[in-house]
Phi, psi and omega in degrees: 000160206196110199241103185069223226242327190240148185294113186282342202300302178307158173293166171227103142352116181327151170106296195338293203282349155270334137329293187314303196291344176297310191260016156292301180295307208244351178273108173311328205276342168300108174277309186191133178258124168266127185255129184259220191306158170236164187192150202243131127242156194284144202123138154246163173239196226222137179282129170212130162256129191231145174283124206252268187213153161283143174275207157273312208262344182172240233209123203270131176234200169219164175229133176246144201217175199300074181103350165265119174248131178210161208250137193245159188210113216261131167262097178252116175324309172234098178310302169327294191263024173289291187288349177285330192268309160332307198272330179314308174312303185257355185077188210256320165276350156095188209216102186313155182320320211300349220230316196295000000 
C-alpha cells in the first residue's frame, strides 16, 4: 500500500515518521521513500539520520533510534540535488532526532 510518497506498508521505527514527512514536505527532488529491512542493536544509541549511498534509483540512508536501525530507501528525481539537500539539511554524518 502506498499512502502519498511514502510507502505505509512496511514498519517504521519511533522518530521515523517525522523524518520521512520533513523530507517529503520540504525536498523537490524526492518522488517517493521506501522504509526498508529494521535490525536490533545492542545498546542505545542517539536518534539519527545518516546517508549511506547512492542508488540506481536515489538514495539508500539509514535512521537509527535506540538500539533500531532501519534502512530508508530514497527515490529521486535528481539524485545530485537530492543528496546536496540531504546533507545541508543532516549533515554529511547525518543529524539527532533532537534538531530534526
Amino acid at each position: 500500500m502506498k499512502f502519498g510518497r511514502i510507502k505505509r506498508q512496511h514498519g517504521r521505527i519511533s522518530g521515523l515518521d517525522a523524518v520521512l514527512n520533513r523530507i517529503i514536505s520540504r525536498c523537490r527532488y524526492v518522488t517517493r521513500i521506501v522504509p526498508g529491512r529494521i535490525k536490533v542493536r545492542r545498546g542505545k544509541t542517539p536518534s539519527v539520520f545518516k546517508i549511506q549511498y547512492p542508488t540506481e534509483s536515489g538514495i539508500k540512508c539509514l535512521y537509527t533510534s535506540t538500539g533500531t536501525v532501519q534502512e530508508v530507501f530514497l527515490v529521486c528525481s535528481d539524485q545530485a540535488k537530492a543528496l546536496d539537500w540531504l546533507r545541508h539539511e543532516f549533515g554529511p554524518e547525518g543529524q539527532e532526532d533532537g534538531s530534526l
